[in-house]
Kinemage of the C-alpha trace (Angstrom):
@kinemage 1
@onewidth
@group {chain A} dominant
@subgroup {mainchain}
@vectorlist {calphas} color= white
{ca unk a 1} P 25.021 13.052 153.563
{ca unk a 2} L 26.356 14.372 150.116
{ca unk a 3} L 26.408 18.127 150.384
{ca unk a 4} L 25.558 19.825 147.331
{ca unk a 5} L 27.709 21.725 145.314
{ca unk a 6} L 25.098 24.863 144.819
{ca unk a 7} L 24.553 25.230 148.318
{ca unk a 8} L 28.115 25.243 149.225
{ca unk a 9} L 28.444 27.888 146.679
{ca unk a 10} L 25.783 30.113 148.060
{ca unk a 11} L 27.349 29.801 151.754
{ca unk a 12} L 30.519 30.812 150.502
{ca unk a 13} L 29.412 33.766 149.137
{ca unk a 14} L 27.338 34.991 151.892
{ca unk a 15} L 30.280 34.880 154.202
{ca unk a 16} L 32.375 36.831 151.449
{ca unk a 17} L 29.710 39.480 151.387
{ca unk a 18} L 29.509 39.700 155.331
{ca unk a 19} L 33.599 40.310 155.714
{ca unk a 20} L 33.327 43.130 152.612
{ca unk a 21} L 30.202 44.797 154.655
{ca unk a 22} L 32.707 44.489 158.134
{ca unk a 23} L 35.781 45.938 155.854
{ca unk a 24} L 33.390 48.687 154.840
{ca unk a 25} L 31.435 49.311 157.968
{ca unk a 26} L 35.140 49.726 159.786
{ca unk a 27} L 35.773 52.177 156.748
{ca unk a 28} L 32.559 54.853 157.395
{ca unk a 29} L 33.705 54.366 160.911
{ca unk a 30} L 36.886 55.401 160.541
{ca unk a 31} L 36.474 57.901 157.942
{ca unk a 32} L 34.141 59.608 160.368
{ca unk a 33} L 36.694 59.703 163.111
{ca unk a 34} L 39.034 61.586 160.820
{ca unk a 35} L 36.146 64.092 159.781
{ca unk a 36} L 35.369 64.660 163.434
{ca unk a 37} L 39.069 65.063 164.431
{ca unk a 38} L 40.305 67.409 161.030
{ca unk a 39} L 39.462 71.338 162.530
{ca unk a 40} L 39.085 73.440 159.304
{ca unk a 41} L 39.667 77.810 159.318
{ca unk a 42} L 38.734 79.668 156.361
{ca unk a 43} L 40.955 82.757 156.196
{ca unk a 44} L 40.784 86.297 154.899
{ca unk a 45} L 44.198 88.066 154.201
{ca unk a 46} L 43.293 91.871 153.781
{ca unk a 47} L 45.889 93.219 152.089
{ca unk a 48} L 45.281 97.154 151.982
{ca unk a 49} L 46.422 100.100 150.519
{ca unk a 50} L 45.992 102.160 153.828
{ca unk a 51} L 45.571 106.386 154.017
{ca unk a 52} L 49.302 107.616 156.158
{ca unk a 53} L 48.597 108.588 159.788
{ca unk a 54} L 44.502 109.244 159.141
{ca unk a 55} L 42.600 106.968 161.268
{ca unk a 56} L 39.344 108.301 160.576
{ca unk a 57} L 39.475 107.569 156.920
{ca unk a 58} L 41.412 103.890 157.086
{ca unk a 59} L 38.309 102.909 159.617
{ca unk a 60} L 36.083 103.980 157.163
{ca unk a 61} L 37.777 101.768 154.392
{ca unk a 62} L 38.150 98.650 156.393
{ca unk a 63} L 34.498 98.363 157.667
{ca unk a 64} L 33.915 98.246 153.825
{ca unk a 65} L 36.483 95.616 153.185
{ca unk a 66} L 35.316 93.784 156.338
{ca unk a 67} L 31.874 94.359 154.606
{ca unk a 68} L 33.035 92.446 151.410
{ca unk a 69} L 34.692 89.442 153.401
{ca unk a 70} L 32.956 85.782 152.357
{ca unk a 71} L 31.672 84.158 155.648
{ca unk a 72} L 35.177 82.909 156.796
{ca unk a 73} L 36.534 82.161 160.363
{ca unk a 74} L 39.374 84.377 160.334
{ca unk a 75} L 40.135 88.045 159.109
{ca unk a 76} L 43.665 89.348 159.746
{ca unk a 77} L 44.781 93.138 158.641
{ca unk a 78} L 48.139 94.193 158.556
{ca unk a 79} L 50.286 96.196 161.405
{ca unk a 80} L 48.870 99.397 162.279
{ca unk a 81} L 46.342 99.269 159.834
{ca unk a 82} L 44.879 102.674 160.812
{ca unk a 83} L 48.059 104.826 160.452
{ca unk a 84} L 50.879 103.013 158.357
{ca unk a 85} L 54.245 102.706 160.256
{ca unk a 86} L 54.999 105.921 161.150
{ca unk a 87} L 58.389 105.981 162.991
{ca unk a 88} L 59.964 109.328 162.180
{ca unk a 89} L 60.743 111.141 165.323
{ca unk a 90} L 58.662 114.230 163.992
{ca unk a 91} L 55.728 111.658 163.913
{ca unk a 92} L 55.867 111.436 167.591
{ca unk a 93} L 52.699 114.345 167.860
{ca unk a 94} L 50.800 112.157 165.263
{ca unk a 95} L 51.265 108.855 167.675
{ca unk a 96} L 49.880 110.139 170.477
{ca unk a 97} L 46.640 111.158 168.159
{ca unk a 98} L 46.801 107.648 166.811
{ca unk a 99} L 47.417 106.113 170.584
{ca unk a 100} L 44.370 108.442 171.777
{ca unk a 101} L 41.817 106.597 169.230
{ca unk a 102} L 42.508 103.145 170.654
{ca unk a 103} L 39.509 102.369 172.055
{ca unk a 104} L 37.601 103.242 168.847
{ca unk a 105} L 39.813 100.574 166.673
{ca unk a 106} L 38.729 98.057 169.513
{ca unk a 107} L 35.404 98.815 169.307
{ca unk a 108} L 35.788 98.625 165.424
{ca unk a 109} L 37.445 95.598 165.726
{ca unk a 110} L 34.895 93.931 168.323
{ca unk a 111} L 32.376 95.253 165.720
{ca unk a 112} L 33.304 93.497 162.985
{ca unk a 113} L 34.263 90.230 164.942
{ca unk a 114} L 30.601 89.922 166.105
{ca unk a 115} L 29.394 91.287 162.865
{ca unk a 116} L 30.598 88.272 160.727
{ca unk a 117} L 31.160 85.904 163.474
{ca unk a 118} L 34.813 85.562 163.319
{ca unk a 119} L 38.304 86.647 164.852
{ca unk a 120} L 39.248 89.487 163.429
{ca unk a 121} L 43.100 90.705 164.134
{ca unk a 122} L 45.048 94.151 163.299
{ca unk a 123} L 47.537 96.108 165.757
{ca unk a 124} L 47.487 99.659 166.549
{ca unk a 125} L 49.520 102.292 168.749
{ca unk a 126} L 48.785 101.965 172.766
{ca unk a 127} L 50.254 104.393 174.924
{ca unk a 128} L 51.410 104.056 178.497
{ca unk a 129} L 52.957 106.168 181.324
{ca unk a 130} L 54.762 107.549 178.535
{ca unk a 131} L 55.491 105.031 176.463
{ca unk a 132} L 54.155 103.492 173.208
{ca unk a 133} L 53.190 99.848 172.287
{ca unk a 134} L 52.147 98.323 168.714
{ca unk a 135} L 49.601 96.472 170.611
{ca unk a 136} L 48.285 93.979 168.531
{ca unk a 137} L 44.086 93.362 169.149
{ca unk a 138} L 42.503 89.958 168.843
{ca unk a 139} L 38.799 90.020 168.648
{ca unk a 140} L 36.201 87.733 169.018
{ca unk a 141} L 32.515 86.608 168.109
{ca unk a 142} L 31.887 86.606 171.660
{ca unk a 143} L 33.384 89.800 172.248
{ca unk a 144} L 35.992 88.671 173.763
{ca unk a 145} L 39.460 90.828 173.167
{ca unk a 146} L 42.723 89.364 173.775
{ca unk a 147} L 45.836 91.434 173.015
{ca unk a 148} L 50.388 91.162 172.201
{ca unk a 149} L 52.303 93.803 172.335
{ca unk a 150} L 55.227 93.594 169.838
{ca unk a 151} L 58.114 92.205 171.746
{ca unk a 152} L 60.853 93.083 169.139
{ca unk a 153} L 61.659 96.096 168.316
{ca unk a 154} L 63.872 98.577 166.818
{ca unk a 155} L 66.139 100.026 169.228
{ca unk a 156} L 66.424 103.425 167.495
{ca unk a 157} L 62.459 103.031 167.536
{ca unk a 158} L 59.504 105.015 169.297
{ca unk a 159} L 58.009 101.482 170.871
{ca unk a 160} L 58.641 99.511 174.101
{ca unk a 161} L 58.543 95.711 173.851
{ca unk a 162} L 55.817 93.724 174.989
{ca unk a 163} L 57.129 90.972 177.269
{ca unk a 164} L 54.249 88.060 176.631
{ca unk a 165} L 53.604 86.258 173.743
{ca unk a 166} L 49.983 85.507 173.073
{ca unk a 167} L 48.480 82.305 172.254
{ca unk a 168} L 44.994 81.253 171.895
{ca unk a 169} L 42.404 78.488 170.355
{ca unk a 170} L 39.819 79.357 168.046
{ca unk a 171} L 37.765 76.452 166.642
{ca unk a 172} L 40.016 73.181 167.482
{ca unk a 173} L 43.140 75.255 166.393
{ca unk a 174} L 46.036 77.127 168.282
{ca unk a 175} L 47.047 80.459 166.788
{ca unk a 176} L 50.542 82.913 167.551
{ca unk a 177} L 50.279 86.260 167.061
{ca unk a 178} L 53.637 87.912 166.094
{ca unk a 179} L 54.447 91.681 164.294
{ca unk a 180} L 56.640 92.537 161.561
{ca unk a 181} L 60.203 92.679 163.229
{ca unk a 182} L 58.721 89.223 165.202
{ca unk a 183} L 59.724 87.546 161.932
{ca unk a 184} L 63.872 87.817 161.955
{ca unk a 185} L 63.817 86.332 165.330
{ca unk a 186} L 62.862 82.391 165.244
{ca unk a 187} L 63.876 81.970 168.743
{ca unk a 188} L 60.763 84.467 169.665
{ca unk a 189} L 58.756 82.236 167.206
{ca unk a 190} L 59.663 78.816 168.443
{ca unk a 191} L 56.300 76.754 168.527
{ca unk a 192} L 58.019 73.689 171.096
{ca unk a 193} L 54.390 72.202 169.672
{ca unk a 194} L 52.213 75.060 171.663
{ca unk a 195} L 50.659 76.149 168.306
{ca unk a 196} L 49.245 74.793 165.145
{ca unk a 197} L 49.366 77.914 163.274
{ca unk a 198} L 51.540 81.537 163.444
{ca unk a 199} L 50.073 84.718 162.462
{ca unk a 200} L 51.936 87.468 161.484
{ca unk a 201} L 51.028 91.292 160.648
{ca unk a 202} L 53.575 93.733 159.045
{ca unk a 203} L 54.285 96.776 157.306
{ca unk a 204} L 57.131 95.233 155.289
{ca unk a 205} L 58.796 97.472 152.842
{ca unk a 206} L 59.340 95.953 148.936
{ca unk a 207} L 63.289 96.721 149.644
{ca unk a 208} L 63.063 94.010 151.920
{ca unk a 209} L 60.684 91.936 150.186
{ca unk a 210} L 63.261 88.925 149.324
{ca unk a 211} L 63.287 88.587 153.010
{ca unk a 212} L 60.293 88.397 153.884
{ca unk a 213} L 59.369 85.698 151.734
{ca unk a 214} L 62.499 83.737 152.751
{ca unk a 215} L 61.877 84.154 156.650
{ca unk a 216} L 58.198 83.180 156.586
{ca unk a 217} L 58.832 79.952 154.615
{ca unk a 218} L 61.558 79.268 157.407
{ca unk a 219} L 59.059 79.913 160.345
{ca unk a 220} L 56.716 77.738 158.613
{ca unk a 221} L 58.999 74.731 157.990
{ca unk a 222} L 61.288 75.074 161.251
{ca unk a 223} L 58.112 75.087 163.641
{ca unk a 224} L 56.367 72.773 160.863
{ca unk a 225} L 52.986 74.802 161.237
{ca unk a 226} L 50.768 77.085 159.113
{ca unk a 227} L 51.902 80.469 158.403
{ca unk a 228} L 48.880 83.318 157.822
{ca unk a 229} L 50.739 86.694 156.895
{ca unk a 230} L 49.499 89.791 156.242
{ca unk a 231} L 51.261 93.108 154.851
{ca unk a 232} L 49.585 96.226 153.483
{ca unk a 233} L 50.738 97.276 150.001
{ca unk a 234} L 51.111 100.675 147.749
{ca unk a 235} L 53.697 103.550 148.630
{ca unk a 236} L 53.379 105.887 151.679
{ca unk a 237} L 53.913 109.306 151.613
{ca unk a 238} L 57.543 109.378 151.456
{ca unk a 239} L 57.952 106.946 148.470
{ca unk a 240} L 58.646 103.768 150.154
{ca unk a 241} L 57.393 100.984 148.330
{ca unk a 242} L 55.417 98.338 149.927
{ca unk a 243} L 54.826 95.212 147.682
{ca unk a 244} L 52.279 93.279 149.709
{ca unk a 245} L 53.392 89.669 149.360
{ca unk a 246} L 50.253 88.681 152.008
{ca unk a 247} L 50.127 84.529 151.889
{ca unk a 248} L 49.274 81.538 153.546
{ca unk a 249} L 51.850 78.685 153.679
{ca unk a 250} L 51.706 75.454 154.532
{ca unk a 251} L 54.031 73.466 157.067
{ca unk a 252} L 56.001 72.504 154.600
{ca unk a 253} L 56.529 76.111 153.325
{ca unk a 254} L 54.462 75.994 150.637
{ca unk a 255} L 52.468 78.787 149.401
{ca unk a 256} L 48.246 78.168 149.529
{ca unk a 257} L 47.141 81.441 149.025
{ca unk a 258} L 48.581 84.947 147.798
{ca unk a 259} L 47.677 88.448 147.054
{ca unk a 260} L 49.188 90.088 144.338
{ca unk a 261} L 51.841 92.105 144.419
{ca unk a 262} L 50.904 96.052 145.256
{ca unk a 263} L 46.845 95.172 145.358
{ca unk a 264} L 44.376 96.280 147.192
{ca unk a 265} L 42.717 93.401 147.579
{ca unk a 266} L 40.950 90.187 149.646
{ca unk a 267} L 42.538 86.739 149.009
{ca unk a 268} L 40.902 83.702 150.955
{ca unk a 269} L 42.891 80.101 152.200
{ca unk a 270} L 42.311 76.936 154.200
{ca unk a 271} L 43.610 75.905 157.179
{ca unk a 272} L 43.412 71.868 157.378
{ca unk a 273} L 44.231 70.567 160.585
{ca unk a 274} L 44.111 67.208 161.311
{ca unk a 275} L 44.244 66.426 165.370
{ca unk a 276} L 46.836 64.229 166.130
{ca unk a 277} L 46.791 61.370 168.639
């Protein structure tokens, strides 16, 4: 039997068209493994200008920037965001007012967390049998609260050291929670791949500022993991200077996101997080 050239034509196309179909199938398939597996966290850095020592009046201000957030999954303030860094020995009176109003920034906190259905994160003072923490507060949607107390700190400081570092999973991804001083000490901030992502909170003065840009991009790269820091910005009452410089960097140290230098003011950033297998 002579087979006939158009037919043999015809076959040979239908097979080519079933292998691209197989090729593309395999494509969606895969593609849709990678969109399942990728966790995504939109971020809010609030970087204030905050009112010195008066809680009353720096609640009052956030719940209005919290207020102006975009729907986002994550809202981190700076380090004592109701008080500024008071650490004056004369200020001691003042941190026992500021330590006496914890539960009233927690409540704000779980508040706002429920509110707009994300983890929001600032640190205030906790007090003790005597002694003072910069207990950092993590709240959630649920209500949960988880908190870290600042584990290094100035030894001619008013605070004790916290002695556990805190860790936890929102939405696919693992977040650190570190303060200010946290940052010169990468041996505190050693991921040892527990964590996809380290937060840190500061009141960071502009005289230092070179720093501070230098050490985050280092905690980034060394740990190769996200970086979400936050710093308040303007001058406090006795002229210090504080520049801002809130940002979110990549794992390769990159800058995503930044507020400007000495603003009052909401910048947003991505976290992309592709789970690895």
């Amino acid at each position: 039997m002579i087979r006939k050239p158009y037919l043999y034509k015809l076959n040979f196309k239908v097979k080519r068209m079933e292998r691209i179909m197989k090729v593309f199938c395999l494509f969606l398939i895969i593609s849709h493994l990678f969109v399942a597996q990728a966790q995504t966290i939109k971020v809010a850095l609030v970087q204030p200008h905050l009112v010195w020592g008066d809680v009353d009046a720096n609640l009052k201000a956030f719940d209005k920037r919290v207020e102006a957030c975009e729907p986002c999954d994550l809202i981190v303030f700076p380090e004592l965001f109701v008080s500024g860094c008071e650490m004056k020995k004369a200020e001691k009176k003042n941190k026992y007012s500021v330590a006496g109003r914890f539960e009233d920034v927690e409540v704000a906190l779980r508040n706002w967390a429920v509110q707009k259905r994300a983890v929001v994160i600032g640190s205030t003072v906790y007090a003790l049998e005597g002694k003072f923490y910069n207990r950092l507060i993590a709240a959630f949607p649920d209500s949960t609260i988880l908190y870290y107390d600042k584990h290094n700190c100035f030894k001619k400081g008013s605070f004790s050291p916290g002695k556990e570092p805190l860790i936890f999973v929102y939405k696919g991804v693992r977040f650190a929670t570190y303060i200010c001083y946290d940052l010169r000490f990468p041996e505190w901030s050693r991921s040892g791949g527990l964590y996809d992502a380290a937060i840190y909170i500061a009141n960071w003065p502009a005289s230092r500022r070179e720093d501070w840009n230098r050490l985050l991009r280092e905690r980034a790269i060394e740990n190769h993991v996200h970086v979400v820091a936050v710093n308040c910005a303007g001058t406090d009452p006795y002229g210090l200077y504080y520049a801002g410089d809130s940002q979110l960097l990549d794992p390769e140290g990159e800058v995503m996101t930044q507020c400007g230098e000495g603003l009052d003011e909401i910048q947003y950033g991505v976290i992309l997080l592709s789970e690895k297998k």
